[in-house]
Backbone as CSV, one residue per row, in Angstrom:
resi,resn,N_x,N_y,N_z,CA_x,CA_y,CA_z,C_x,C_y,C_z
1,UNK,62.846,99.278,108.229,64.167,99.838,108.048,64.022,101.340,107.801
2,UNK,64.679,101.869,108.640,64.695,103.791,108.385,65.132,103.895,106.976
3,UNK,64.912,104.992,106.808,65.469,105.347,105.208,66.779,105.762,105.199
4,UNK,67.528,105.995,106.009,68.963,106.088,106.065,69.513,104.830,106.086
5,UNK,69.383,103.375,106.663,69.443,102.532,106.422,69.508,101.913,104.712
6,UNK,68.542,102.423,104.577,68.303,101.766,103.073,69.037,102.558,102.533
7,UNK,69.474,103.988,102.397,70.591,104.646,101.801,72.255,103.625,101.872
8,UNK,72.437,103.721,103.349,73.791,102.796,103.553,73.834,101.684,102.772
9,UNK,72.622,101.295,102.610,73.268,99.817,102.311,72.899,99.962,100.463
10,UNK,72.484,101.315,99.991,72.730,101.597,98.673,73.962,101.824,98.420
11,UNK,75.129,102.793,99.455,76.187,103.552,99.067,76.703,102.003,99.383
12,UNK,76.555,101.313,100.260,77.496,99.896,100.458,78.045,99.362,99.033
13,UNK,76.873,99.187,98.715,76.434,98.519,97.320,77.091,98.897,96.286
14,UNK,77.309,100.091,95.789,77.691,101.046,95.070,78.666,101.461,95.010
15,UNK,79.608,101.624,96.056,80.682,102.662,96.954,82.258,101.462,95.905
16,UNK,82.689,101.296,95.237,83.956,100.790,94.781,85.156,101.593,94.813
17,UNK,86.834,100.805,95.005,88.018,101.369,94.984,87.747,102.405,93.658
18,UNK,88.207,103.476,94.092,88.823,104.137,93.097,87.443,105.503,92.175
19,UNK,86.379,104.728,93.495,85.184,105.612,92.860,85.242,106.966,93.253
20,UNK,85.010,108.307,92.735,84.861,109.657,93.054,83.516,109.478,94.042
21,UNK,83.868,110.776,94.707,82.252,111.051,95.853,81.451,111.444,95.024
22,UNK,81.590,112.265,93.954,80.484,112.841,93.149,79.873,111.610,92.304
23,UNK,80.776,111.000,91.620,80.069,109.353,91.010,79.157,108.806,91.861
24,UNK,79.403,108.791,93.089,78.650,107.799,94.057,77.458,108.297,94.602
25,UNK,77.619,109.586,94.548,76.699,110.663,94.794,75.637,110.834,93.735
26,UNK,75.804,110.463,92.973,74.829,110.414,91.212,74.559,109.166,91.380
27,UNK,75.256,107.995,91.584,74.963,107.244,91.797,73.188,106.736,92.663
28,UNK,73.938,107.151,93.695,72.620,106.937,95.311,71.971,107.572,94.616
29,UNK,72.141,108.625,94.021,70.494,109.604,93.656,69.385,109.039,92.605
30,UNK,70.402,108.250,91.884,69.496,107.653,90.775,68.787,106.606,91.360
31,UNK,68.930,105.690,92.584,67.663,105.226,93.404,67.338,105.434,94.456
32,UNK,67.727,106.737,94.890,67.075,107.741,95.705,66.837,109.229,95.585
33,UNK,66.261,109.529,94.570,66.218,111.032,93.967,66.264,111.930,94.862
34,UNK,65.538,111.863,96.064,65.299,113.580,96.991,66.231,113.106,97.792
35,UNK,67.093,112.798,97.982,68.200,112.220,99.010,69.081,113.556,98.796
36,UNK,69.683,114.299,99.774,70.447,115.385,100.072,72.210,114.793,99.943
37,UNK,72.785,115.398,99.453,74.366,115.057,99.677,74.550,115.070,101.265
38,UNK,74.013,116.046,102.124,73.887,115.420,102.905,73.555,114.019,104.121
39,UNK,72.558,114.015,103.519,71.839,112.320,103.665,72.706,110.984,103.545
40,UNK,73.336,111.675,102.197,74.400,110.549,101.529,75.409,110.541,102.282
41,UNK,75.936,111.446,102.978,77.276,111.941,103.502,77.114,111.004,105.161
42,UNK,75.339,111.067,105.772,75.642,110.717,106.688,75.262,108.918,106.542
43,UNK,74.959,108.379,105.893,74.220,106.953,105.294,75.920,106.608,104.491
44,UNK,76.993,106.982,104.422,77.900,106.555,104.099,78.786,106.287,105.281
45,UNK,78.322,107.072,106.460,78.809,106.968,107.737,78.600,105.561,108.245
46,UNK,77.654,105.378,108.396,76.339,104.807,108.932,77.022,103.028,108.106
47,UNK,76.853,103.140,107.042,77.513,102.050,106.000,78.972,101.328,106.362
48,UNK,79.929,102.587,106.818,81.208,102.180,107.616,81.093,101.503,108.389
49,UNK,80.553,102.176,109.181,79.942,101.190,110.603,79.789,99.870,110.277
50,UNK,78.749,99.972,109.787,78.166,98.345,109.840,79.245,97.629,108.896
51,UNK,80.074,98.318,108.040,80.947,97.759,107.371,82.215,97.091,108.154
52,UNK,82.622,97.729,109.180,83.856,97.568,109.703,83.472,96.416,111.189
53,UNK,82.090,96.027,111.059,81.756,94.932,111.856,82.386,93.486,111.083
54,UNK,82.145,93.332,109.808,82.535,92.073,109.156,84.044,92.349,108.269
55,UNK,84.413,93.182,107.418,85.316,93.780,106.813,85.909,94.653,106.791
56,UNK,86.755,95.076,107.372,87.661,96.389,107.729,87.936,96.857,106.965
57,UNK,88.188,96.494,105.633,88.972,97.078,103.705,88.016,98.029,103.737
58,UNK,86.904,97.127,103.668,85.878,97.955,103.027,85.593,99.060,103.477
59,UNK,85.503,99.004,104.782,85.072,99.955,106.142,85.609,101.070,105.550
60,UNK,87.306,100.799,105.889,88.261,101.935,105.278,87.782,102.601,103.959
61,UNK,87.301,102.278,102.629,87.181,102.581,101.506,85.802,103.205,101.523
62,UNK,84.506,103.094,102.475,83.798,104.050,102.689,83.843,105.000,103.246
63,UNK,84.926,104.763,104.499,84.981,105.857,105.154,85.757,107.052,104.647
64,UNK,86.414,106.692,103.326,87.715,107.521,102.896,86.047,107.966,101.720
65,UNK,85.510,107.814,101.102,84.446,108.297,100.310,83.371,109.230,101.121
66,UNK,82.966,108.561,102.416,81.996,109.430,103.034,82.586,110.850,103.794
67,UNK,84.459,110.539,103.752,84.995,111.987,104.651,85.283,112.771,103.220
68,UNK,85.245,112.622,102.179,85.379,113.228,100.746,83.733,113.671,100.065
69,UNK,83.026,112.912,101.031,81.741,113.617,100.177,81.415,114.812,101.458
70,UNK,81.742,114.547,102.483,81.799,115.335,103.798,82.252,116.736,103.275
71,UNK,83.492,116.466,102.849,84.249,118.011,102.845,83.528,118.725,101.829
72,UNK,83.038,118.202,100.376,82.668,118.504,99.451,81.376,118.886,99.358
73,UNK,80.579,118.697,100.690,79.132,119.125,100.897,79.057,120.536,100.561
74,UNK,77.924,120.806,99.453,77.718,122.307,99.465,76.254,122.636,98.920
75,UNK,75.473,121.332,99.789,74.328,121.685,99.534,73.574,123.513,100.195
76,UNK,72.720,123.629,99.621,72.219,124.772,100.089,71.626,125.064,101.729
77,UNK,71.320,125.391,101.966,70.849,125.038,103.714,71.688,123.908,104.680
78,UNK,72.759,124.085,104.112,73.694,123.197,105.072,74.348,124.066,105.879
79,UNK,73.846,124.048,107.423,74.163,125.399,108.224,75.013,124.582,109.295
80,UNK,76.066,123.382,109.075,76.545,122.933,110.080,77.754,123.183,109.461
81,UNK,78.096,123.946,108.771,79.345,124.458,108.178,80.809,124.558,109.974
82,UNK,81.888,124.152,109.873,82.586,124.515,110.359,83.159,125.726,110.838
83,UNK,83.256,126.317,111.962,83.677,127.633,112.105,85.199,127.840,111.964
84,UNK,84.859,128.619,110.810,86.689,129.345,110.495,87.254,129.569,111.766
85,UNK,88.377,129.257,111.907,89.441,129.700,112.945,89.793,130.889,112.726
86,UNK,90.212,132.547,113.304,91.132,133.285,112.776,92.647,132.874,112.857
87,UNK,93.660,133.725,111.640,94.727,133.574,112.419,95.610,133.944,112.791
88,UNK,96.500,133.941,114.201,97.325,134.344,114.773,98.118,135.877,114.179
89,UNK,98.029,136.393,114.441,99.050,137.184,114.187,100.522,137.236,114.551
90,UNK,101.845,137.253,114.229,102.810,137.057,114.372,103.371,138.075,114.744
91,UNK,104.300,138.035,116.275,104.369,139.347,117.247,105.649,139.323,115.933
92,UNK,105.933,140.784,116.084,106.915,141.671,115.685,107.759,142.050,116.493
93,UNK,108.986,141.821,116.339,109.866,142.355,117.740,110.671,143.264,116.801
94,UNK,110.678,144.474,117.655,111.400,146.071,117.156,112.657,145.838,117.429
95,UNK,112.875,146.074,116.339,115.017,145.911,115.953,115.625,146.856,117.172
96,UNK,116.446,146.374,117.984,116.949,147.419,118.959,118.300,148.107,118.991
């Protein structure tokens, strides 16, 4: 079993209604110490999946934890950061 595997099926394990990403995130680490919020972020993915093969609730309730530990990623060397949009400027029309 890959080690992302064995992550998923830690956050599976772990992952309850009503739990914070950061709880769950302390959580996984305490039996996986060098595990990256990243790691966690994508092994919670990974967990959906295989979750939403037998139970759809559940599916939903990881996937709503793994897109909350997603946004909240701010590990250091995390260079897949999203590119800011600029925005629009709003034409001005001259009073005539």
């Amino acid at each position: 079993m890959s080690e992302l595997q064995d992550i998923a099926r830690t956050v599976s394990t772990l992952a309850v209604p009503g739990m914070k990403p950061k709880d769950l995130v302390d959580a996984v680490r305490k039996q996986h110490p060098d595990t990256t919020k990243k790691q966690i972020s994508r092994a919670a993915f990974l967990a959906m999946i295989l979750a939403a093969e037998g139970d759809p609730s559940r599916a939903q309730h990881v996937q709503a934890l793994a897109l909350a530990a997603r946004s909240n990623d701010t590990d250091e060397g995390s260079a897949e950061a999203a590119p800011r949009r600029k925005k629009k400027k709003k034409a001005r029309h001259a009073a005539a």
